[in-house]
N, C-alpha and C positions, 0 to 999 in steps of 0.2 A: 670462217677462215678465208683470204685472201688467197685466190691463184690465180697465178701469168703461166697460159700453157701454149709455145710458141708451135709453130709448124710449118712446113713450108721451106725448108732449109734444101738443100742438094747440091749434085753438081752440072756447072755448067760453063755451056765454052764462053771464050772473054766475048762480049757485044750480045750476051742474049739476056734473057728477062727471068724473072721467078719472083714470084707474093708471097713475102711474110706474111703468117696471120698470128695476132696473141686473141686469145681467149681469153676474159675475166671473170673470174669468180667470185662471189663473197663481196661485191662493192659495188654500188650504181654508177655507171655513166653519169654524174651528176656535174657536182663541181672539183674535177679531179684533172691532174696534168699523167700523162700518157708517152710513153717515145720506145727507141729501139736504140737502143744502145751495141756496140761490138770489140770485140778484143780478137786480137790475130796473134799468133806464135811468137811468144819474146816483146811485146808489146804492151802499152797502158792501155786500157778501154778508153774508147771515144764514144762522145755521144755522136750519136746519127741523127736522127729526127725526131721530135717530141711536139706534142700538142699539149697548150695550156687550158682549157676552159675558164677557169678562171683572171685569166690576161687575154684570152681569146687572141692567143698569141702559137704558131706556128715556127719552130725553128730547123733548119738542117744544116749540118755540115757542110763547108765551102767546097770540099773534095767530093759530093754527092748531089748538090745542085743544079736542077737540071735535069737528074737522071733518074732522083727517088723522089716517089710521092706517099703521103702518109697519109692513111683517112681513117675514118670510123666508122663504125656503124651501133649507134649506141641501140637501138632496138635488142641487136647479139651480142651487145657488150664484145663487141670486137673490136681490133686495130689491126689495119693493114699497112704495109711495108712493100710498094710497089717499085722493085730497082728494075731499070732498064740500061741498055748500054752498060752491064759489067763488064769490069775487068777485074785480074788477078789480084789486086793490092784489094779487092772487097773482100778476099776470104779473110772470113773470120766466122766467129760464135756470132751470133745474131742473137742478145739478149732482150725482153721486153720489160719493163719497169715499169710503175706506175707511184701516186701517191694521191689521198683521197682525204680528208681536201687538202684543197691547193691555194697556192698565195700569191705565187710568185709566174713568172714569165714562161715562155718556152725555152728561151736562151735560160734562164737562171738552173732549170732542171738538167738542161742537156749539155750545156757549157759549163756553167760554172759550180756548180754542187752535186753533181750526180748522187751523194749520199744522202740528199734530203729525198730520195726516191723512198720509200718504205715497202714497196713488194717488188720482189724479181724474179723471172723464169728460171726455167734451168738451161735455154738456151738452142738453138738449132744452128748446126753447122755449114755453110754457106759454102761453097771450095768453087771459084773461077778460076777455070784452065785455059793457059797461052797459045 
């Protein structure tokens, strides 16, 4: 069985930093696409940033560029969610997703299809204060 277990969520004043981590379970780091997806109060989910292995393709949101860096560590079957310079429009759910294998882009998972993701966290709450 597949699990995305996020951590790393809290609160924090607007300009400072905090590390998503998702934890994977039940799937190799192999050929698989990976990202951080978020939803804010009264809002659609946006993808944030996702990794392709399979397009060896990196995508992130235009309103987070610059400020989040995504990595892995496939040894821990981890994914990290490095935001700096927050501000209050980042709170939200900080979701992790993944789908294993993968076919398509980093943009195709986190733009344009988010439901071809097949596992997702339960989520960690991120809240920047003004």
């Amino acid at each position: 069985e597949v699990q995305l277990v996020e951590s790393g969520g809290g609160l924090v004043q607007a300009g400072g930093s905090l590390r998503l981590s998702c934890a994977a379970s039940g799937f190799t780091f192999g050929n698989y696409a990976i990202g951080w997806f978020r939803q804010a109060p009264g809002k659609e989910r946006e993808g944030v940033s996702c990794i392709s292995r399979a397009a060896r393709s990196t995508y992130y949101a235009e309103n987070v560029k610059g400020r989040f860096t995504i990595s892995s560590d496939n040894a821990k079957n981890t994914v990290y969610l490095q935001m700096n310079s927050l501000k209050p429009e980042d709170t939200a759910v900080y979701y992790c997703a993944a789908v294993a294998p993968a076919f398509y882009t980093a943009n195709y998972y986190c733009n344009d299809d988010s439901y071809a993701m097949d596992y997702w966290g339960k989520g960690t709450l991120v809240t920047v204060s003004s």
